[in-house]
MMTF fields as JSON, N, C-alpha, C and O atoms, coordinates in Angstrom:
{
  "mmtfVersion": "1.0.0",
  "mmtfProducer": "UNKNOWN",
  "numBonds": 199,
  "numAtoms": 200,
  "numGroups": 50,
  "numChains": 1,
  "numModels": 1,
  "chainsPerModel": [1],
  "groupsPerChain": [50],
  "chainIdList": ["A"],
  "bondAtomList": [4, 2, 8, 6, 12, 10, 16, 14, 20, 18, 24, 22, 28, 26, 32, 30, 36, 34, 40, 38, 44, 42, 48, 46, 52, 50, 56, 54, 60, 58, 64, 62, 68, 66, 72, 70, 76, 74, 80, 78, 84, 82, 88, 86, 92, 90, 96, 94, 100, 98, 104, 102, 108, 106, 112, 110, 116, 114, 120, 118, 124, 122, 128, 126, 132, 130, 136, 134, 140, 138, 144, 142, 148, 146, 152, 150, 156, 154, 160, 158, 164, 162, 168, 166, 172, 170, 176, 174, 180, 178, 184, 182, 188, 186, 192, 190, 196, 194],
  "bondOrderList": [1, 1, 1, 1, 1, 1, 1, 1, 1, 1, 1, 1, 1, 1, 1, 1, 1, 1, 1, 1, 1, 1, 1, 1, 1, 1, 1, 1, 1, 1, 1, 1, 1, 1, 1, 1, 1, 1, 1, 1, 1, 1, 1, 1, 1, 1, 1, 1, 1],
  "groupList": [{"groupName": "UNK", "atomNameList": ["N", "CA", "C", "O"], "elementList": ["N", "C", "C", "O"], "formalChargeList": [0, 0, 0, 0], "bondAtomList": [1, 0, 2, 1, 3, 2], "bondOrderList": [1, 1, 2], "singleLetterCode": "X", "chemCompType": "L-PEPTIDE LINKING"}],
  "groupTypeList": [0, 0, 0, 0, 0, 0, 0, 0, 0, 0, 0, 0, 0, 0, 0, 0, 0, 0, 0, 0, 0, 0, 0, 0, 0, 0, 0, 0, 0, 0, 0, 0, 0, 0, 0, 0, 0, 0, 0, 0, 0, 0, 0, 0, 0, 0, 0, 0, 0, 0],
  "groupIdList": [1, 2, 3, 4, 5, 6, 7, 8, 9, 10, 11, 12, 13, 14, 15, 16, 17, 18, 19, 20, 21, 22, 23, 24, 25, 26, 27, 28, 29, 30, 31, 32, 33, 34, 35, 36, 37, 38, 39, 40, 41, 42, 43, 44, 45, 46, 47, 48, 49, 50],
  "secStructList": [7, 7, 6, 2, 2, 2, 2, 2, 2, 2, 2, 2, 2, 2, 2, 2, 2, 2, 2, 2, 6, 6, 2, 2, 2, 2, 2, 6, 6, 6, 6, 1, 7, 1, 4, 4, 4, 6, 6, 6, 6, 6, 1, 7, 7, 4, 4, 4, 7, 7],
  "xCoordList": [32.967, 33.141, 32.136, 31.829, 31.6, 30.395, 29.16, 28.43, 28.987, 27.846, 27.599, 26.455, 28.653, 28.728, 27.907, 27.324, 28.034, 27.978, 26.059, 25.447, 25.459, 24.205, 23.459, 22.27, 24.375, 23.893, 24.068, 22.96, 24.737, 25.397, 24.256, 23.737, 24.032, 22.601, 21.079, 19.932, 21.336, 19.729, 20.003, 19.051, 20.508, 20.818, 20.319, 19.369, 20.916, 20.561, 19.592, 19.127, 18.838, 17.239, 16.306, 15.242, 16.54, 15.777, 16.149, 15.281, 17.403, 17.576, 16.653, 16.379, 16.329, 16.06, 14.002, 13.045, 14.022, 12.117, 11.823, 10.949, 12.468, 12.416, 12.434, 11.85, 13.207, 13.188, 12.18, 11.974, 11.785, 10.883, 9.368, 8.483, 9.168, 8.172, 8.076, 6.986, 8.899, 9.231, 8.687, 7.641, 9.321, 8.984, 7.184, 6.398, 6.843, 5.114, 4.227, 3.114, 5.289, 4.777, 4.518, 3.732, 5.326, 5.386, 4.328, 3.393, 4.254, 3.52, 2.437, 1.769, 1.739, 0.64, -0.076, -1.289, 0.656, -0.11, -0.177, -0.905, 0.897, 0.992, 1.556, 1.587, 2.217, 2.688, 2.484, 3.358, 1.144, 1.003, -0.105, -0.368, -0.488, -1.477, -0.167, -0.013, 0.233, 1.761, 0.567, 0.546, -0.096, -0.963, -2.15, -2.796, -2.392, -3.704, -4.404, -5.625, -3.558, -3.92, -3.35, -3.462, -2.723, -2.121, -3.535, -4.324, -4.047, -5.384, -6.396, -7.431, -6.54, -7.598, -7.961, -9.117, -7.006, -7.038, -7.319, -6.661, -7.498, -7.83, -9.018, -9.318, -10.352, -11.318, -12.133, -11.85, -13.256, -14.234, -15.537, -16.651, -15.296, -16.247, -17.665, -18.124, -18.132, -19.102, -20.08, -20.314, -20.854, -21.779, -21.265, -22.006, -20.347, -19.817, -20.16, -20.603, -20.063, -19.912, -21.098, -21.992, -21.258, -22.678, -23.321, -24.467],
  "yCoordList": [-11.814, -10.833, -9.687, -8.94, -9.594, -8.196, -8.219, -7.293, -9.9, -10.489, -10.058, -9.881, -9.822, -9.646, -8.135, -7.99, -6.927, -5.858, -6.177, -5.161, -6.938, -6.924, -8.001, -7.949, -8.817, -9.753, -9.022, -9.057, -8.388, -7.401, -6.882, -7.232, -5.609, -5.109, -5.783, -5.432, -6.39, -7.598, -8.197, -8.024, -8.478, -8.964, -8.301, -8.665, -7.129, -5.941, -5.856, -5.819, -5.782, -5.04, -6.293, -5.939, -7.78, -8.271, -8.722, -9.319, -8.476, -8.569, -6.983, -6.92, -6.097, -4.783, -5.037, -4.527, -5.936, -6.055, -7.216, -6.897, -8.491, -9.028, -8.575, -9.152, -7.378, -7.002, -5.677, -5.092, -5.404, -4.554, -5.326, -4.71, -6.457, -7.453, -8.102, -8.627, -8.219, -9.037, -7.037, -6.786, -6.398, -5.231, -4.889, -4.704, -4.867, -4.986, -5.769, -5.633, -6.618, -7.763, -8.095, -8.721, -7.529, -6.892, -5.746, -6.004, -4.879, -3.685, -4.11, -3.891, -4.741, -5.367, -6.257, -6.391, -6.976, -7.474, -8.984, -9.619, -9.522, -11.151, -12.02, -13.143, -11.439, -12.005, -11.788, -11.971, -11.29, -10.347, -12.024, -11.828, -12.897, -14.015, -15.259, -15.157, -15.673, -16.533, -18.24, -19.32, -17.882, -19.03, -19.284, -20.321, -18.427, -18.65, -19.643, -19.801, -20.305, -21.546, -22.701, -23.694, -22.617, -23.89, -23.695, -24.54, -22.765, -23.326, -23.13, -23.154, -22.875, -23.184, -24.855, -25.277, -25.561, -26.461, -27.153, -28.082, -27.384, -27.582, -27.809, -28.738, -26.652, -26.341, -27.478, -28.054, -27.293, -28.556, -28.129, -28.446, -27.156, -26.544, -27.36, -26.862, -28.01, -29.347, -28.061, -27.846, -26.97, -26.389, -25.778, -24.814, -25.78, -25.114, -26.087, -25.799, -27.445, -28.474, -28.597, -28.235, -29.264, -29.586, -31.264, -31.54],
  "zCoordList": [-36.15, -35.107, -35.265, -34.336, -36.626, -36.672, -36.051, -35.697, -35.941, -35.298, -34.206, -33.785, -33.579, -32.332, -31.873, -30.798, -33.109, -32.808, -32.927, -32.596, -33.182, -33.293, -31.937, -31.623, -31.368, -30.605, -29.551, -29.015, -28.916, -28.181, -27.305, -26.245, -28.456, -27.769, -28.424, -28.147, -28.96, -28.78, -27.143, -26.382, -26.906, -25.408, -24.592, -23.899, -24.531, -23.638, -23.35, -22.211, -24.824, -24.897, -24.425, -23.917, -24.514, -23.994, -22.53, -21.894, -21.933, -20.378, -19.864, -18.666, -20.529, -19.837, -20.25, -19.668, -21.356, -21.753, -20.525, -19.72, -20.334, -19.031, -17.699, -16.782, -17.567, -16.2, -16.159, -15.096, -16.973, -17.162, -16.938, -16.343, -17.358, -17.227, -16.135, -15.907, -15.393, -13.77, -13.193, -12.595, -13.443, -12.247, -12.53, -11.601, -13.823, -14.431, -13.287, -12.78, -13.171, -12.434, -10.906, -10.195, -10.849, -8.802, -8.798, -8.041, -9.265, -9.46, -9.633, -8.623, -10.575, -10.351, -9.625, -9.785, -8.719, -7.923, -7.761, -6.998, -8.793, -8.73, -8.493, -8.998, -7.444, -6.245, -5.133, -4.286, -4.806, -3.678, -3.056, -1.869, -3.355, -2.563, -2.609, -3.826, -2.454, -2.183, -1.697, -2.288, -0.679, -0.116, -0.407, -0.256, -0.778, -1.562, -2.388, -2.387, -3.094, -3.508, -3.28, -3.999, -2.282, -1.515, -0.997, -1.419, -0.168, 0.601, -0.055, 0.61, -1.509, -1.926, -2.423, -2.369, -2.819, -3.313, -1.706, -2.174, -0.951, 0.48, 0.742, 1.492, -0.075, 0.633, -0.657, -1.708, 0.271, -0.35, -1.149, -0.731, -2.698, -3.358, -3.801, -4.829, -3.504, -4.753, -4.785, -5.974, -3.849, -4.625, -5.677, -5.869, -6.545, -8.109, -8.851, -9.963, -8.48, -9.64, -9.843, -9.078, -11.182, -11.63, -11.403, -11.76]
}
């Protein structure tokens, strides 16, 4: 049962470092192209290839 007093808030702290990392994540910008590579994989690059 003491276990408990340590698993408790280890929990916490990594449900609050995850949602802290998902909001990092909106804020920055990486989810902001959704289609973007559905239509890139579309287009027909060969001048890149060698």
């Amino acid at each position: 049962m003491s276990v408990l007093v340590y698993l408790i808030p280890l929990a916490l702290l990594l449900g609050l470092a995850g949602l802290a990392a998902f909001i990092w994540s909106l804020k920055s910008g990486q989810y902001d192209d959704l289609d973007g590579a559905s239509h890139r994989i579309l287009l027909d690059d060969d001048e890149n290839t060698l």
